[in-house]
C-alpha positions in Angstrom: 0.0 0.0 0.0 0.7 3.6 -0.4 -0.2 6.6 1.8 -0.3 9.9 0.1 0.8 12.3 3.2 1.3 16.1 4.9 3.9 15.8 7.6 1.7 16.5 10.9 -1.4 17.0 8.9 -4.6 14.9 9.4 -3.1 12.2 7.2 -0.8 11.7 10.5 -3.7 9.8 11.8 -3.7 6.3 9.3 -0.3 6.9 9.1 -0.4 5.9 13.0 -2.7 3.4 12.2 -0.2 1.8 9.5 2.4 1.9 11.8 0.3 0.2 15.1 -0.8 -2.9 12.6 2.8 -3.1 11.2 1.4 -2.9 7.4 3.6 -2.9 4.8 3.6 0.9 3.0 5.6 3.3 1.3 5.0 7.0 1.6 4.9 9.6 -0.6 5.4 13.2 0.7 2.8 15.5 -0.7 2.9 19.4 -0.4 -0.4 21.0 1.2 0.2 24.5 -0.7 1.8 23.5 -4.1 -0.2 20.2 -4.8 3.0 18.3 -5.9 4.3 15.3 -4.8 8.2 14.8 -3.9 9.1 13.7 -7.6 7.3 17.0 -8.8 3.7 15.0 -9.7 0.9 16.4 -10.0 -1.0 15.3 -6.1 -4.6 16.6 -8.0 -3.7 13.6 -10.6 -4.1 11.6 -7.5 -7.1 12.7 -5.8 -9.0 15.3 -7.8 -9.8 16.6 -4.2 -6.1 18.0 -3.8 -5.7 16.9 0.2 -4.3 14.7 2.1 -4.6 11.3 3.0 -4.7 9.1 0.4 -4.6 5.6 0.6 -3.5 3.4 -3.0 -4.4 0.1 -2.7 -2.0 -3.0 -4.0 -4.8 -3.5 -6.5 -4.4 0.4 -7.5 -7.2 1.5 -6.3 -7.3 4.5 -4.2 -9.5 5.3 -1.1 -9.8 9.0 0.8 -11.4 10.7 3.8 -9.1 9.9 6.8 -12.1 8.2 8.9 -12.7 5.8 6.3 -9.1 5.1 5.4 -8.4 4.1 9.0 -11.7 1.5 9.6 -10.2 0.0 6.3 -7.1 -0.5 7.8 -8.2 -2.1 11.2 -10.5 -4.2 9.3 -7.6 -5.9 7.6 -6.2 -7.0 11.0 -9.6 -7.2 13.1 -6.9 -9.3 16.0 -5.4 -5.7 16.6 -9.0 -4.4 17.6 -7.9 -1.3 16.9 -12.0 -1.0 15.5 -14.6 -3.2 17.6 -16.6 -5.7 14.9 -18.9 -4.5 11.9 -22.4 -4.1 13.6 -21.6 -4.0 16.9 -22.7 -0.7 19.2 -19.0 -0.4 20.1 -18.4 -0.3 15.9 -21.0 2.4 15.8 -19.6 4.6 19.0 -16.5 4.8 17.2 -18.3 6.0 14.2 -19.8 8.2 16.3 -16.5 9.4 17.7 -14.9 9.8 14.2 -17.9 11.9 13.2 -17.1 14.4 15.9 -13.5 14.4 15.5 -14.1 15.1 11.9 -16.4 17.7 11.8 -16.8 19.6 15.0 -12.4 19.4 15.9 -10.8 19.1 12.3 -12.3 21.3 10.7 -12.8 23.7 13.6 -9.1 23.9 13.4 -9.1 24.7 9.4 -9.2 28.7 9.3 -6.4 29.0 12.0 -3.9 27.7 9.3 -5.0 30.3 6.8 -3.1 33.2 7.0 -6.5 35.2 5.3 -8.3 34.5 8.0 -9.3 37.5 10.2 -8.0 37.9 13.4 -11.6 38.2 15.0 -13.0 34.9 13.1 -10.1 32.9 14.4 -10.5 34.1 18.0 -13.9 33.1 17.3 -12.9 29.5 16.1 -10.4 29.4 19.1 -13.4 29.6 21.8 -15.3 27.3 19.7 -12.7 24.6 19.8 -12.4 25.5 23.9 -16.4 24.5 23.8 -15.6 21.0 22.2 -12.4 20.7 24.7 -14.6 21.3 27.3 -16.8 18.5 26.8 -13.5 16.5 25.7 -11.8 16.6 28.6 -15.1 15.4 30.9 -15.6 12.2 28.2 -12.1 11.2 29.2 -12.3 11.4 32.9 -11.5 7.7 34.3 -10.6 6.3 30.8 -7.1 5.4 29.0 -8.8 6.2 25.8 -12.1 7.2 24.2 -13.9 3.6 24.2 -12.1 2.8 27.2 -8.8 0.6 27.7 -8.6 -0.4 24.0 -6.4 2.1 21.8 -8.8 2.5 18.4 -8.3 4.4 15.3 -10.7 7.2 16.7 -7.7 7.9 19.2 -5.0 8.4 16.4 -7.7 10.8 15.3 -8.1 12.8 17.7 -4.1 12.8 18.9 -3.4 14.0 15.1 -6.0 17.2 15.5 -5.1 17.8 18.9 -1.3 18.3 18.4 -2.5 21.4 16.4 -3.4 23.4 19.5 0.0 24.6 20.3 0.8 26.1 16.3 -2.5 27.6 16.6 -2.7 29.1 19.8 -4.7 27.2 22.1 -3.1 26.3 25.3 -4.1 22.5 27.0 -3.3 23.2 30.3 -6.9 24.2 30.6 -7.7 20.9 29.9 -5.7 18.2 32.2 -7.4 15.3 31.4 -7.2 15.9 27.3 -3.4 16.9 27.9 -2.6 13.6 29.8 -4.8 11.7 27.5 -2.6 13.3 24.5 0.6 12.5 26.0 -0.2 8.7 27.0 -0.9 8.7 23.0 2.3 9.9 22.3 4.4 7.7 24.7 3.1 5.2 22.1 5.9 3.4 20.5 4.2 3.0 16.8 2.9 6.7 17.3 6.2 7.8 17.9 7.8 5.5 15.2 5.0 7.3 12.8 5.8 10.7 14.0 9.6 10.1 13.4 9.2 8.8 9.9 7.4 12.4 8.9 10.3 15.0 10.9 8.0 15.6 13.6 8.8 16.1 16.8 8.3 13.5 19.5 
């Protein structure tokens, strides 16, 4: 397999997910603003939608949208349970969790990365996100991860968005049960091995 990535972007999270199933991939580096790939390729030639991830299958086929790569993935080694069996409630609370992390935290996050972006829309995105870390941090009280002891794909997820707080301004310290839930995620060996393999800091 292939994975079409951003170094730190939301592709960061089935990247993780690669790494924790020990899947054989290759990556290739993508660029967020030019579109091109690392041998100069057009990235739009690859997914018309221009972002990252993309996943190429061995058979060439391609699959996007980060929550759908990453239930792929985990479905290819269901012994990992890093996703709880097809039709199960557990299958749909992650579902449920991936929902939220994709729409009310990742894209929340979006127009703090444009530079356009007035000053006053991004303050207002800033105590938007504080809302959603709010009710974060009070899901997470007496857990090791969002469905509980088991590590799932929904928590390389939300590690991925919520390393974006400190480039855009939001400080976790307001939030001690996210921040301790974020950095038992990073002491991760496959998280860090991911992080490593894309320059990012561990």
């Amino acid at each position: 397999m292939k994975l079409y990535y951003s170094p730190g972007a939301c592709s960061l999270s089935p990247h993780i997910v690669l790494s924790e199933l020990a899947l054989p991939h290759d990556l290739v580096k993508v660029s967020t603003k030019t579109k091109k790939m690392e041998d100069g390729g057009d990235y739009f030639q690859v997914n018309a939608k221009g972002y990252v991830p993309t996943l190429e299958l061995d058979d060439g086929q391609r699959l996007t949208e980060g929550p759908a790569i990453v239930q792929y993935l985990a479905d290819k080694v269901p012994a990992a349970k890093l996703a709880p069996a097809n039709g199960t409630m557990e299958r749909y609370r992650l579902q449920e969790w991936l929902n939220f992390i994709t729409s009310e935290l990742h894209k929340q996050f979006s127009p703090l990365f444009n530079p356009a972006t007035p000053d006053e829309v991004k303050e207002a995105q800033r105590t938007k996100i504080a809302g959603r870390f709010d009710w974060l941090d009070k899901q997470l009280e007496g857990k090791d991860f969002l469905l509980g002891k088991q590590f799932t794909v929904a928590d390389a997820y939300l590690f991925t968005v919520v390393r974006w707080s400190k480039p855009s301004g939001i400080d976790l310290a307001k939030w001690p049960v996210l921040a301790q839930y974020v950095a038992r995620v990073a002491a991760r060996p496959q998280v860090q091995a991911a992080m490593k393999a894309e320059g990012l800091p561990v």
